[in-house]
MIDOSE-1310 file (N, C-alpha, C; in nm, 2 decimals, decimal comma, always signed):
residues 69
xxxx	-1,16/+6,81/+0,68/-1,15/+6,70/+0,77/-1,14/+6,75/+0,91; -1,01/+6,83/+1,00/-1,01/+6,88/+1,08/-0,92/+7,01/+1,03; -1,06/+7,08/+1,11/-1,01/+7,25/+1,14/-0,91/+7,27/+1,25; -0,85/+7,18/+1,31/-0,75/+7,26/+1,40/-0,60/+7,25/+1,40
xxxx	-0,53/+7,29/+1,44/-0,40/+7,29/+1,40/-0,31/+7,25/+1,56; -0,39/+7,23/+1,66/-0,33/+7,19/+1,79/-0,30/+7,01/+1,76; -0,19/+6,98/+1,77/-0,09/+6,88/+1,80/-0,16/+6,82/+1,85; -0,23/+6,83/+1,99/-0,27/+6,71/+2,03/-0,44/+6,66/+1,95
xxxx	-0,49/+6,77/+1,89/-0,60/+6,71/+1,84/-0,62/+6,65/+1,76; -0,49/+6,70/+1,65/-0,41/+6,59/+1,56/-0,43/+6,46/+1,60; -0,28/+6,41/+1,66/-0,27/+6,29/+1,71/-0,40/+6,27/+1,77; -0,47/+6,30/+1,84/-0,60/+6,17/+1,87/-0,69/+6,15/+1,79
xxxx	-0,68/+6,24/+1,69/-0,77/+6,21/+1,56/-0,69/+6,08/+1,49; -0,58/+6,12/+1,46/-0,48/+6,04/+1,44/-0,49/+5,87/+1,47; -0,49/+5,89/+1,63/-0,52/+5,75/+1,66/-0,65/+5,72/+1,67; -0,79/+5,76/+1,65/-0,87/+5,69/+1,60/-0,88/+5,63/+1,44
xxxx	-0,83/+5,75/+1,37/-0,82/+5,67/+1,21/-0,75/+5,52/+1,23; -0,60/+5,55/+1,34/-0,57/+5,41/+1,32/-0,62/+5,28/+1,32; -0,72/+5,32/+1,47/-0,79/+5,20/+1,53/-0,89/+5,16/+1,41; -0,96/+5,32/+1,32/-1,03/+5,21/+1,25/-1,00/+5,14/+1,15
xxxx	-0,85/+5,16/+1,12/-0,80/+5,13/+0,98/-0,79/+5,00/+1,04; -0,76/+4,92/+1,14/-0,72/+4,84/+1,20/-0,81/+4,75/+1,21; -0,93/+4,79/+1,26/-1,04/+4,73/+1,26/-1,08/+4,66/+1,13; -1,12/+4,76/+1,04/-1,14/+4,71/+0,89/-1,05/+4,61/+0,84
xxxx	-0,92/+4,64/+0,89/-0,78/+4,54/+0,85/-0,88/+4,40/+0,91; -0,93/+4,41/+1,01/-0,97/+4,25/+1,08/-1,07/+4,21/+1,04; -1,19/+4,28/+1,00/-1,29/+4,28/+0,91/-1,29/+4,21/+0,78; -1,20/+4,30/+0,69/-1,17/+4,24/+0,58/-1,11/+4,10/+0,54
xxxx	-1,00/+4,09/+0,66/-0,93/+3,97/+0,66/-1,06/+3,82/+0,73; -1,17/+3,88/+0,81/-1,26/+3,78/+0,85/-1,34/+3,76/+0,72; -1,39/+3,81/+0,64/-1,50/+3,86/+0,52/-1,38/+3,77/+0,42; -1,27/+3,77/+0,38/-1,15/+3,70/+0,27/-1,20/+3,57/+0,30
xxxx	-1,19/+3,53/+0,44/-1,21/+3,35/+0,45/-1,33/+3,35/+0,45; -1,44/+3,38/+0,47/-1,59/+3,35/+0,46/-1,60/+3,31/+0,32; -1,70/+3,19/+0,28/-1,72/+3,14/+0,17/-1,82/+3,25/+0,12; -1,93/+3,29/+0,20/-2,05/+3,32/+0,15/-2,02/+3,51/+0,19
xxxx	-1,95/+3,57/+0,15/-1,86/+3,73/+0,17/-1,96/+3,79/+0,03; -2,00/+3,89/+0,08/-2,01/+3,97/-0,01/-1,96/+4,04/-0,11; -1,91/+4,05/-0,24/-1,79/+4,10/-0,31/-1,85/+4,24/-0,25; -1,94/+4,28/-0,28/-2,01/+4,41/-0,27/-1,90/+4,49/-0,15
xxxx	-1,98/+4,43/-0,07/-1,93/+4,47/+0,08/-1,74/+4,46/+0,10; -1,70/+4,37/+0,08/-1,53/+4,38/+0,05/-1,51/+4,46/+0,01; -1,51/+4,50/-0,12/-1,48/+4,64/-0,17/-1,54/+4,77/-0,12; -1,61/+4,76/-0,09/-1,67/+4,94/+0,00/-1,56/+4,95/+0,14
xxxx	-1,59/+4,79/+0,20/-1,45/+4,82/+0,32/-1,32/+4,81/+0,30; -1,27/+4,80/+0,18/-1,15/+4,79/+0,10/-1,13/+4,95/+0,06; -1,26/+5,03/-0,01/-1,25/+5,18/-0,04/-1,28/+5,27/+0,07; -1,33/+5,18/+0,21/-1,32/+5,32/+0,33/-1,19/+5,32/+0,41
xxxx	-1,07/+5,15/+0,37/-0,96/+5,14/+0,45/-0,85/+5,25/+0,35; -0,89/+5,22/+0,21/-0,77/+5,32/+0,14/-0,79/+5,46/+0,17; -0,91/+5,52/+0,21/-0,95/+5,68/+0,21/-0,90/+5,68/+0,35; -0,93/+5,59/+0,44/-0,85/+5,58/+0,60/-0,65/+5,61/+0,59
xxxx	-0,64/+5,52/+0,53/-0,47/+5,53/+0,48/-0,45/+5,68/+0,47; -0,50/+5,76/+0,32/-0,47/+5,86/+0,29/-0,48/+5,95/+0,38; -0,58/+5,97/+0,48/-0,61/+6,05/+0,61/-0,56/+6,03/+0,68; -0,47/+5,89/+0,73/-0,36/+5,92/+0,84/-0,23/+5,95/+0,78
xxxx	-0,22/+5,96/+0,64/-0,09/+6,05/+0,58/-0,09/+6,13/+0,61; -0,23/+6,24/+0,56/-0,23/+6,35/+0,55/-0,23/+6,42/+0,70; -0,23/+6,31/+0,85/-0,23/+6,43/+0,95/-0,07/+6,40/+1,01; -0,03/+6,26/+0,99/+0,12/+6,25/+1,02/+0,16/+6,33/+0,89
xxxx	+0,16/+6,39/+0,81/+0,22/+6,52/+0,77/+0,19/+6,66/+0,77; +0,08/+6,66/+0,87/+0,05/+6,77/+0,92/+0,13/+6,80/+1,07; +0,16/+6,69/+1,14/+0,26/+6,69/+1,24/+0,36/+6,67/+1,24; +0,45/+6,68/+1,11/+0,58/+6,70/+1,11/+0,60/+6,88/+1,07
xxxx	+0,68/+6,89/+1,19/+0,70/+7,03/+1,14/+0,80/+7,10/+1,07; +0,70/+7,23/+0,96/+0,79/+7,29/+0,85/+0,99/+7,30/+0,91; +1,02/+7,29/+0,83/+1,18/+7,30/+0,88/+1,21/+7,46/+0,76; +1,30/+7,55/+0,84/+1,29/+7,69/+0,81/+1,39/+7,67/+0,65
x	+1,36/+7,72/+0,60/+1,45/+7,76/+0,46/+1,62/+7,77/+0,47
């Protein structure tokens, strides 16, 4: 996903995953009330919001730092 280990490239990667997790958050929630919603389409942006989740785990735990033994 990302090759670098600098802090700040983190976090701004960081905060784009959020904005798009956010985005889809609004998406999905517009697509729930539509009568005529795609199931199709819900679930693919339902499977790119959970793979978004897991990728902003995995860089907020890449910016917490090791604590020494």
């Amino acid at each position: 996903m990302i090759e670098s280990d600098d802090p700040a490239v983190l976090a701004r990667k960081l905060a784009e995953l959020r904005l798009e997790h956010r985005d889809l958050d609004a998406a999905i929630d517009r697509l729930a009330v539509a009568a005529d919603a795609d199931e199709l389409t819900v679930k693919r942006l339902k499977k790119r919001r959970l793979w978004l989740k897991d990728c902003i785990a995995r860089l907020e735990s890449a910016l917490i730092p090791d604590e020494p033994a």
